[in-house]
N, C-alpha and C positions, 0 to 999 in steps of 0.2 A: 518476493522480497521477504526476506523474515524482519521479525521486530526486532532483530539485533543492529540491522541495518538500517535501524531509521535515523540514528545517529550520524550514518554516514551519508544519507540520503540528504540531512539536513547542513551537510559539512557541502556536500555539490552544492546545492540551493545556494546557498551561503557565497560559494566560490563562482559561481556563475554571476549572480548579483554582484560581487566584486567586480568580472570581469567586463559585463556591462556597464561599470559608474566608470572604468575606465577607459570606455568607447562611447561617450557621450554626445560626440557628432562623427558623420561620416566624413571621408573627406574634402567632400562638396560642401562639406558645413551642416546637412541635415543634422536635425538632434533623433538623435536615438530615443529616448524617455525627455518629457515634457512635464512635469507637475503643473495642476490646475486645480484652481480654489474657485470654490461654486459662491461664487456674491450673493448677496441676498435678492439682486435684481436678479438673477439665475443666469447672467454671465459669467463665461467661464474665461477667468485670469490666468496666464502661464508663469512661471516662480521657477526663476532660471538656479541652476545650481548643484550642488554632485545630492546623489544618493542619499538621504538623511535615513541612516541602517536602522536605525532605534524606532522609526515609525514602521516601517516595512512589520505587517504580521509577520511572527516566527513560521517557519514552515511545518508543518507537520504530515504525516498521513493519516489521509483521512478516509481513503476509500485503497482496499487492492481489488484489483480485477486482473486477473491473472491466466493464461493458458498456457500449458506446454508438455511438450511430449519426453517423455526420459529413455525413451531410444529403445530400450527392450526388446519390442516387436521387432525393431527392423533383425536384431538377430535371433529371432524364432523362440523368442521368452513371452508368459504371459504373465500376468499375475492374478497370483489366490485372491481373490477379496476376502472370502472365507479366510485363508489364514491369516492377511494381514488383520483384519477385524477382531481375533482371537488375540493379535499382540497389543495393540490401540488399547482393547480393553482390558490390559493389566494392570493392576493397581498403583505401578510406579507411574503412569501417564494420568492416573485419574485429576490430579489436580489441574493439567490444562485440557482436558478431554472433557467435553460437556457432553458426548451423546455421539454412539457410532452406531451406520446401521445401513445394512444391506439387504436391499430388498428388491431384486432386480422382476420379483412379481408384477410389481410395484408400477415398472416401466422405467424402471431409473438400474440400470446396466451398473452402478459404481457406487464403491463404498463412500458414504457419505461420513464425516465427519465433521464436527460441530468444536470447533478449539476455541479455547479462551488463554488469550498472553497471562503468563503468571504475574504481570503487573497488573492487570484489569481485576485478577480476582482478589487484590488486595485493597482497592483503590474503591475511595468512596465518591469519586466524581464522575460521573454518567457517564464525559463523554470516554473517560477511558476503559469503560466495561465494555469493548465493545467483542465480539465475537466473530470468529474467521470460519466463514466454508470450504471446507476442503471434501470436494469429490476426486477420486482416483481411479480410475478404469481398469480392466482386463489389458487393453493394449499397452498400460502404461502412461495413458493420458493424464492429465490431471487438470482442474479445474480450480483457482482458491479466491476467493470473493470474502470480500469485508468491510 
């Protein structure tokens, strides 16, 4: 998922919690979602009633954990790490590019790079500096954690 998409990632969230405040029992009558307020005796009361959208946290991401193959190998391609590391570290990329590096000495077979969203490097609140790993293999694999 790129961060272009989290917009749209937040529009499903959005549209699903919709869809569930509109299936709020099954047809047997089960409730779907139940809200419950913790009393101070630490009984838990049920608070019948649709969805209250404005209490719900906003959705955001907050973690990717990603794997996927880009097909390459299967048709008898591999890729340079060498040369993609050579294009990464061009100056036009340096502003979301924190650090690439390949070092398969190392025991690490894949060009690692280290991305930063060009909102994070403008932003002065922590939780948005956050930073994405991206490994890419010889087969084509790729790997992106954040």
């Amino acid at each position: 998922m790129s961060f272009q998409d989290e917009g749209t990632c937040n529009k499903i969230v959005r549209h699903v919690l919709n869809c569930l405040n509109s299936i709020q029992a099954t047809p047997q009558g089960a409730r779907v979602f139940e809200r419950h307020v913790c009393e101070p005796s630490g009984q838990h009361v049920a608070i019948h009633g649709p969805i209250d959208y404005d209490a719900v946290v906003t959705p955001e991401t907050v973690n990717i954990n990603c794997t996927f193959d880009a097909g390459y190998s299967f048709v008898g391609y591999t890729l340079d790490p060498l040369a993609l590391k050579e294009i990464v570290e061009q100056q036009q990329y340096s502003t979301c590019v924190k650090s690439v590096e390949y070092t398969p000495e190392k025991r690490y077979a894949g060009l690692k790079i280290l991305f930063v969203p060009p909102q994070a490097s403008n932003s002065t609140d922590p939780k948005n500096k956050r930073e994405v790993f991206i490994g890419i293999f010889p087969s084509s694999k790729t790997v992106i954690t954040g």
